[in-house]
C-alpha positions in Angstrom: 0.0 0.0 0.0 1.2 3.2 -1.1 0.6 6.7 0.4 1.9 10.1 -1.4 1.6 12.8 0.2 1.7 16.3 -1.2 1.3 20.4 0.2 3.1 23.4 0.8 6.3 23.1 2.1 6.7 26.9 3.6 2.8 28.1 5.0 2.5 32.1 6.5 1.2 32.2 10.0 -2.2 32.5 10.6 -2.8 30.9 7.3 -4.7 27.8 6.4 -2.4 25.0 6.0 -3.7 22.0 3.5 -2.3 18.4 2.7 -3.2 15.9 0.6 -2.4 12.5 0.8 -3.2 10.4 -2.2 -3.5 6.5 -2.0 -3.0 5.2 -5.4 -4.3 1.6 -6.6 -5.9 1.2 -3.4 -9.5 2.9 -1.7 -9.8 5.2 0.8 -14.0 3.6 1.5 -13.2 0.0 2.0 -11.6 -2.6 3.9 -12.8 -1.3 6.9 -9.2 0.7 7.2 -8.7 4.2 9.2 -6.2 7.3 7.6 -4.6 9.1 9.8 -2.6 12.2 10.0 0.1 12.0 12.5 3.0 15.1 12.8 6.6 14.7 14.5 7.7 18.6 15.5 11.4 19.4 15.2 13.1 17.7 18.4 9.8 16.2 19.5 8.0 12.9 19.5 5.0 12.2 16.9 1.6 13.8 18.0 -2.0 12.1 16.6 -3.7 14.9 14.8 -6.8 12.5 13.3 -8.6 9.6 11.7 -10.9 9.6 9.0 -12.6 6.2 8.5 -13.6 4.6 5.1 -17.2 5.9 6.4 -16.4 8.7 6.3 -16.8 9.5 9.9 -14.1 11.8 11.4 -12.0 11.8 14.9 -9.7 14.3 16.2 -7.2 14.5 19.4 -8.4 17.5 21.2 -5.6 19.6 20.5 -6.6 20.1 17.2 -10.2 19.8 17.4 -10.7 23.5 17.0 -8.1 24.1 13.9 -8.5 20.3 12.2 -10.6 19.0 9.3 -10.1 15.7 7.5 -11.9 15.4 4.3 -11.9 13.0 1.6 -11.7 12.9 -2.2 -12.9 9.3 -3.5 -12.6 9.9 -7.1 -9.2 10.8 -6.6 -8.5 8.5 -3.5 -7.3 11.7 -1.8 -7.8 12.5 1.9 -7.2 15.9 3.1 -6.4 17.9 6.3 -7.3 21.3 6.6 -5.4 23.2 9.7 -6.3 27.3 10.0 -4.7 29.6 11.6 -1.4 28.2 11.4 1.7 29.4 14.2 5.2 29.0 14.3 4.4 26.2 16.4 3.0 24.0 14.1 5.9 23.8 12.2 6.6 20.2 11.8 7.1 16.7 9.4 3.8 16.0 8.5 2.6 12.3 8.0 -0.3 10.3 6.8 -1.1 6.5 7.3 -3.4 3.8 7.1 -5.0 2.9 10.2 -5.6 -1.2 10.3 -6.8 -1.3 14.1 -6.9 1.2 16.7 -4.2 3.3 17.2 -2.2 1.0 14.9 -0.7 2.5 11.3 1.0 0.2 9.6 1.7 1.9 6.1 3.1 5.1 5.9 3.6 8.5 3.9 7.3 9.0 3.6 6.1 12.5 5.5 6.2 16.4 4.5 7.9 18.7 6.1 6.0 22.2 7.0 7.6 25.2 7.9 4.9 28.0 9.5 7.0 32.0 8.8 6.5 34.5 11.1 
């Protein structure tokens, strides 16, 4: 299973940040598999941001419930996070994955790094 992830590499604070993360010769709305956006700041361990099921139904950690949206594209086996009003502080190596059980990803985007100017 293959995961490409793709999105800005330099965002302006306050801004909306948006990455996609394509899953090519596979689907996003079966198998009963989870996607999952997952981030590793400079220095720091990796932090859950959220899942998006293959029903569509959406789950966030409360840190980002207020600034997070997952979305999906089927036609294009796309899902999408949506973070506004960006800081400094969320500059980091953004990830997505497939989520096979809870709180267990076990394919991988090779990650994205974001940098979030002042």
């Amino acid at each position: 299973v293959q995961l490409q992830e793709s999105g800005p590499g330099l965002v302006i604070s306050s801004h909306t940040l948006t990455l996609t993360c394509t899953v090519p010769g596979g689907s996003i709305t079966t198998g009963y598999y989870g996607w999952s956006r997952i981030r590793q700041p400079p220095g720091k361990g990796r932090g859950w941001i959220g899942d998006i099921s293959y029903t569509d139904e959406t789950y966030y950690s409360p840190s980002f419930t207020s600034r997070a949206s997952l979305s999906r594209d089927t036609s294009n086996k796309q899902f999408i996070l949506h973070l506004s009003n960006v800081t400094p502080e969320d500059t980091a190596m953004y990830f997505c994955a497939r989520l096979s059980a809870p709180s267990r990803n076990d394919y991988w985007g090779q990650g994205t790094q974001v940098t979030v100017s002042s």
